[in-house]
N, C-alpha and C positions, 0 to 999 in steps of 0.2 A: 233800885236793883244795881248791883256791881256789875261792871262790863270792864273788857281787857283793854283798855285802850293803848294798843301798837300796831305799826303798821302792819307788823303780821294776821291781822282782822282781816286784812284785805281782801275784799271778794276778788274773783279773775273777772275783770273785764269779757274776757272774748270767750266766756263760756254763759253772759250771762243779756238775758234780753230787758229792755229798759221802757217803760210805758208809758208818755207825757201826754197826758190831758192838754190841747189846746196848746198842741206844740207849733205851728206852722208859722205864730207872729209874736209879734210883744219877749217877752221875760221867757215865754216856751218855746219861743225858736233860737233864741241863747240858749239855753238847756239843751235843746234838742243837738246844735250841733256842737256843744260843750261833750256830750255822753258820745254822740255820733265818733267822734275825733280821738274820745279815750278809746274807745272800742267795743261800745257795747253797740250791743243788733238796739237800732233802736226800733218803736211804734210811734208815729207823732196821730195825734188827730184833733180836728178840726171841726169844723158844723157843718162841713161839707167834703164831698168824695175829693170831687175838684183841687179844694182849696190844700187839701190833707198831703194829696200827691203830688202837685206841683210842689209843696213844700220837700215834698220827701224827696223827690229827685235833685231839687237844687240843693239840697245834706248833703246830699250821698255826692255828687260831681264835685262839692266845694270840700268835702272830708275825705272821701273815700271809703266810708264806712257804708254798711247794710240799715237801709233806712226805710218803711216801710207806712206808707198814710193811707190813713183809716178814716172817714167820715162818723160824725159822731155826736149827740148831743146826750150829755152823761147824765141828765135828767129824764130820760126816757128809756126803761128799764129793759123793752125790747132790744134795742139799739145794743145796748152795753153785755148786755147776753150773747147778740151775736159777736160782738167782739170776743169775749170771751171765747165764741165757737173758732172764730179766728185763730186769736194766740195757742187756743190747743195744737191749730192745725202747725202752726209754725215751731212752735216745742217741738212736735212731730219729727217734721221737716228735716229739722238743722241740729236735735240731740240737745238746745240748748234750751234754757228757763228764764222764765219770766221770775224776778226778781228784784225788780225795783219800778215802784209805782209812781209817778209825781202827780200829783192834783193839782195843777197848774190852769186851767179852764177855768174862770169866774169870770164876774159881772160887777157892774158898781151903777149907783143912780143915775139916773140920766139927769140928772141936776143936785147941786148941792143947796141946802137950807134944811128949814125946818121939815118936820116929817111930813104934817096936814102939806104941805106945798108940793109934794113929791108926788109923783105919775102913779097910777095904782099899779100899772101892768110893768113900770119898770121892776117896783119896788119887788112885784113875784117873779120878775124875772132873775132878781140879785139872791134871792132866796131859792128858786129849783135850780140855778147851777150853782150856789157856793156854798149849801146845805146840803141839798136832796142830793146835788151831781156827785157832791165829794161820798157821802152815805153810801148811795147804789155802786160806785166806783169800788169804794171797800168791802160790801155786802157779796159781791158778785167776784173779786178777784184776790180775798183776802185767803178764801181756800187754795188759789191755784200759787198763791206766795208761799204761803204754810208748805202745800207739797213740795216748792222748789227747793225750801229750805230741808226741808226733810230727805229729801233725794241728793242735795250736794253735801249736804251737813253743813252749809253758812246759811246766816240769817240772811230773809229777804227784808225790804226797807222800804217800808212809805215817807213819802216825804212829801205833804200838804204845804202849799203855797198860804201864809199866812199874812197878817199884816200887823204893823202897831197899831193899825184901828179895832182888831182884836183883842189887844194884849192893853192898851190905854184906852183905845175908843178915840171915835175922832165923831163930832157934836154935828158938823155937817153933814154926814154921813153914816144915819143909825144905823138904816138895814143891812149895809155894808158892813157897819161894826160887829154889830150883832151875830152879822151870818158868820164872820173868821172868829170871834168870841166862842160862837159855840162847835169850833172845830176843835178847842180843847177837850171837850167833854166828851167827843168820840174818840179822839186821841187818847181818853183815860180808860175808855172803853177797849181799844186795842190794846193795850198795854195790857189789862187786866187779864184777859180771856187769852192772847196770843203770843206774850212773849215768851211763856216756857215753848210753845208750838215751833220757834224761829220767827216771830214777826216785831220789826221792830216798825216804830213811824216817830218822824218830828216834824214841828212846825217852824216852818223858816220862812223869817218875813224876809222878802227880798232888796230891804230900802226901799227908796225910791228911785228908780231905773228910767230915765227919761223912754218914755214911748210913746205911743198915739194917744192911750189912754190916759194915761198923767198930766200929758202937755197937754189935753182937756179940762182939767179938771183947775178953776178959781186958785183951789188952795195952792197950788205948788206953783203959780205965777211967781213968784220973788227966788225961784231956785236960777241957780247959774252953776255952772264947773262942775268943784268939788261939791258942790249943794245937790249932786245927783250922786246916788251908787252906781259904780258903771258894773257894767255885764259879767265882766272877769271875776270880781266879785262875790257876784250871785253864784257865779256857774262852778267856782274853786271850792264855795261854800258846798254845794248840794252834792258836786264828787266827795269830798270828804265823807259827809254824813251817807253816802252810798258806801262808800269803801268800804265801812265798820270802823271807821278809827276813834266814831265819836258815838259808840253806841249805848255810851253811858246818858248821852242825851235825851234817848227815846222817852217819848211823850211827854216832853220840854219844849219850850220856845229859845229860838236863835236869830240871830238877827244877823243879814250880811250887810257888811259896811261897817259893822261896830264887831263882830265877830269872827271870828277866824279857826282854820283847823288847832293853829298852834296856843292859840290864846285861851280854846273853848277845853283841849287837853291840859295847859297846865291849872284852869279851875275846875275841871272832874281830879284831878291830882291830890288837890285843894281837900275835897269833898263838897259833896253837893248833900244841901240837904231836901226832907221827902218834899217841900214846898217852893225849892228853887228851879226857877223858870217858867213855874206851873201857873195859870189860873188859879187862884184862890180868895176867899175873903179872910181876913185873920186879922 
């Protein structure tokens, strides 16, 4: 599908509210106060009320932006309903739209190896948030994007936290791969049914970002410096693909650290074809 790609795409900022799953630490609280600082109303949330608002206040005092935390576990369908009943109330409120979605909240094994070797209860733990949470996420807020789009006349924009363990698979780590593997396949699923509606979504792996959970994790012991994506990064990457300047993208994989606003526009320029960036076997 052809998109305009200039920055006159660009949504307004301060007309528009911003949703980050599992904003309060890691790669989501970069984001959170990457979006906070451009100027969208953001939502962070977290698995706890607690943890949700302390993050939001120290946004909002560190940016100055309207920053609001929400307790949350996006695999539980209750939970994400009443959010929902939330963000109505704040559209309400303030005249502005929910607009961009990030699926930022997952999980990874609690060990790496083979599969028989891996914890049962982690392995469903990495599957109801980084399958089920991202699904209920989109199921439950993909109509309140369609209307926002539909009432400003700009598209709203998901943008699902992906990884190369999705897009190559990483051996250590199946159910992990697995679970970002088949966020393509919902990704084909929005496209399909949403994008004449206003909804666009992409998949952006974030590199690897030194944080708690990396600097866990065997494999990425031998990183140092440049051997991490740093935050600026990730965060320049994901404004972009919110703007609209890279809406040629949707339901594509990108990748921060090897990609760029400037670099990803002059290869849509290029032409992209129906199987570039995609999941595919061929």
């Amino acid at each position: 599908m052809t998109e305009n790609l200039t920055p006159t795409a660009t949504a307004v900022p301060s007309e528009t509210i911003a949703l980050i799953t599992g904003g309060a630490r890691g790669i989501g609280r970069h984001l959170s106060e990457a979006f906070a600082k451009a100027g969208y109303d953001v939502i962070v949330t977290a698995t706890s009320a607690e943890k949700a608002e302390s993050a939001a206040d120290e946004i909002a005092e560190a940016t100055g932006g309207a920053v609001t935390g929400v307790g949350l576990r996006t695999d539980d369908i209750t939970a994400v309903n009443q959010l929902r009943d939330s963000v109505a109330g704040l559209e309400k409120s303030t005249g502005k739209r929910l607009q961009v979605l990030i699926n930022n909240a997952g999980r990874i094994e609690s060990t790496e190896g083979p599969l028989w070797d891996a914890d049962p209860e982690s392995l469903k733990d990495v599957v109801d948030a980084n399958v089920l949470g991202v699904a209920l996420m989109i199921n439950v807020f993909a109509p309140v994007l369609m209307a926002g789009a539909q009432a400003t006349g700009r598209p709203s924009r998901i943008i699902d936290l992906n990884s190369g363990s999705g897009a190559k698979g990483t051996p250590a780590y199946a159910v992990y791969s697995a679970s970002k593997a088949s966020l393509f396949r919902i990704a084909d699923s929005v496209v399909h049914f949403g994008h004449d509606k206003g909804l666009r979504i992409f998949e952006m792996a974030p590199g690897v970002v030194e944080t708690a959970m990396t600097k866990s994790m065997p494999v990425h012991d031998f990183r140092q410096g440049d051997d991490w994506t740093s935050p600026a990064q990730v965060t320049d990457l994901a404004l972009a693909l919110a703007s609209g300047t890279l809406d040629a993208f949707t339901g594509r994989y990108v990748r921060a650290g090897a990609d760029s606003e400037e670099s990803l526009i002059a290869e849509a320029a290029d032409g992209l074809s129906e199987s570039s960036r995609r999941l595919v076997l061929g």
